[in-house]
C-alpha positions, -999 to +999 in steps of 0.1 A: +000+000+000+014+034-010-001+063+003+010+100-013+010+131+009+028+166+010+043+180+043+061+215+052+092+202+067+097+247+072+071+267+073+090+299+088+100+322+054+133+322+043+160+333+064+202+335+066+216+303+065+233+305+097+202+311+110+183+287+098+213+259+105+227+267+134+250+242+131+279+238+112+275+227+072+307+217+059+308+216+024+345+202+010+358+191-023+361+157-035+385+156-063+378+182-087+347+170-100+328+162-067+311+188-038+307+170-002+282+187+014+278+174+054+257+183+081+271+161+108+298+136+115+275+108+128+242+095+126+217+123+138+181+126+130+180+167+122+211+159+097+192+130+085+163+155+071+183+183+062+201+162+037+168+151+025+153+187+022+186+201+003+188+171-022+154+180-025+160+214-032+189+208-058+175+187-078+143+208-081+163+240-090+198+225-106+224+251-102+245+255-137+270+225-139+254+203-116+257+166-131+241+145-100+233+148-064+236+117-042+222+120-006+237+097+021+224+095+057+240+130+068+259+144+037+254+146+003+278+142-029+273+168-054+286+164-086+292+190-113+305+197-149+340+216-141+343+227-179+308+250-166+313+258-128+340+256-102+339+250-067+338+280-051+310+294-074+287+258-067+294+261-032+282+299-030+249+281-049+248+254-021+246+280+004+220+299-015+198+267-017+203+261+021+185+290+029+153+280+006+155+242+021+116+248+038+096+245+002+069+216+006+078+181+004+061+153-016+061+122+003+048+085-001+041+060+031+044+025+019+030-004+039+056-038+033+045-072+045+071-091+064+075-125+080+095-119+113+112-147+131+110-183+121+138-193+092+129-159+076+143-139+110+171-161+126+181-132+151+148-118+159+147-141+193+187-129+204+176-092+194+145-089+216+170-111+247+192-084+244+165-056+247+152-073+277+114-078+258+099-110+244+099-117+204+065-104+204+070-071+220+099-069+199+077-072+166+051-050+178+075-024+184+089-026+144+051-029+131+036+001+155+069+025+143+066+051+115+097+049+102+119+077+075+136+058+048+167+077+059+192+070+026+193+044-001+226+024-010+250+000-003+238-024-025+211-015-054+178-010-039+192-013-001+172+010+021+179+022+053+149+033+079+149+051+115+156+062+137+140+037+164+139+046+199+171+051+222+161+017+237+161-002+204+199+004+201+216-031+192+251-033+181+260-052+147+267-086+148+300-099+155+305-121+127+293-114+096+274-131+073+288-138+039+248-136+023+215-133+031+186-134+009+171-107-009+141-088+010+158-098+043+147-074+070+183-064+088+181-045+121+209-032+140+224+007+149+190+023+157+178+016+125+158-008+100+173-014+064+158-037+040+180-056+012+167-061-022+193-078-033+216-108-020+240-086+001+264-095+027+261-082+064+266-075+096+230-066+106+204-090+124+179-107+101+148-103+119+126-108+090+117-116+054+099-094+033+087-099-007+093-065-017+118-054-038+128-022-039+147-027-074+132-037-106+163-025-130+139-029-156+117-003-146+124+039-145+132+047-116+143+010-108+137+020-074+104+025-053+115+038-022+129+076-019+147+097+012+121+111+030+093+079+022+076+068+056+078+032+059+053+002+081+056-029+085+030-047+088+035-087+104+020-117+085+028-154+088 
């Protein structure tokens, strides 16, 4: 199920970029080709959407030279034509852009159907030991969460959604496995990430899930977009 909405993520008019980000934005070359534009040095939930809102914002209104931008979980890569800008010019642009981050955001809320525990979730029963709750507490706390597809990546299609709860917080795994199936439901770091394809990992499977988030064969071959609110919803 796929629900479309719009949201203000700002609804104050535009103001100076320091004010409006009070906090530092770094925004440093890569190569000489490459703009990295960061809002935080680790995982944080206000850098989380303001990389969302400025990818927004960029690719809406392209600055001159601009080639691609890629948002992670709390920066973003932007590329750019250096035969038509430089970087000090595009980063003036960046900081322009930052200032008109608080335009209206279209968003989708998608509804995916997963198996948790059994075969399909191996670690759901060490996760919710761990946390102190039983497996069932444990899976009504992932299917009663509204969850922000936070960044795409890793692998094609691979999503990753949060932030959960402080008390959620698990640490990766110590071993790592060498594959686990595509649409397995990984959870581990405060967040939920959901691999379309056959990917190595780290993370605990607590779940199977048939969607796939990539069908190469289709424009865009992906589904799921920064920003997206995801539920999960438990069947058997």
């Amino acid at each position: 199920m796929v629900e479309d909405h719009c949201a203000s993520i700002d609804e104050e008019p535009a103001m100076d970029v320091r004010a409006r980000y009070p906090q530092r934005v770094d925004i440093l070359p890569l190569g000489d080709t490459t703009l990295l534009v960061r809002f935080a040095k680790g995982l944080d939930d206000e850098a989380n959407l303001r990389t969302i809102r400025l990818a927004k914002v960029l690719v809406d209104d392209l600055a001159d030279g601009i080639v691609e931008v890629v948002p992670s979980l709390v920066s973003l890569l932007v590329r750019y034509d250096p035969s038509v800008t430089d970087p000090f010019r595009l980063s003036g642009e960046i900081q322009l852009r930052l200032g008109r981050a608080g335009e209206a955001v279209c968003s989708e809320e998608h509804l995916l159907h997963v198996r948790f525990g059994g075969e399909d979730g191996p670690d759901l029963e060490d996760v919710a030991h761990t946390l102190g709750v039983s497996p069932e507490e444990f899976i009504l706390s992932q299917t009663t969460a509204r969850l922000r597809v936070l960044a795409t990546g890793f692998a094609p299609g691979f999503v990753y959604c949060g932030f959960h709860e402080a008390w959620l917080h698990v640490p990766r795994r110590t071993i790592v496995r060498p594959e686990v199936p595509a649409g397995s439901v990984l959870f581990a770091a405060g967040q939920t990430a959901i691999a379309a394809t056959e990917v190595p990992t780290g993370w605990h499977v607590i779940g199977r899930t048939d969607f796939r988030n990539f069908q190469p064969s289709q424009d865009p071959p992906t589904l799921l977009r920064p920003g997206d609110s995801i539920r999960f919803g438990a069947i058997d």
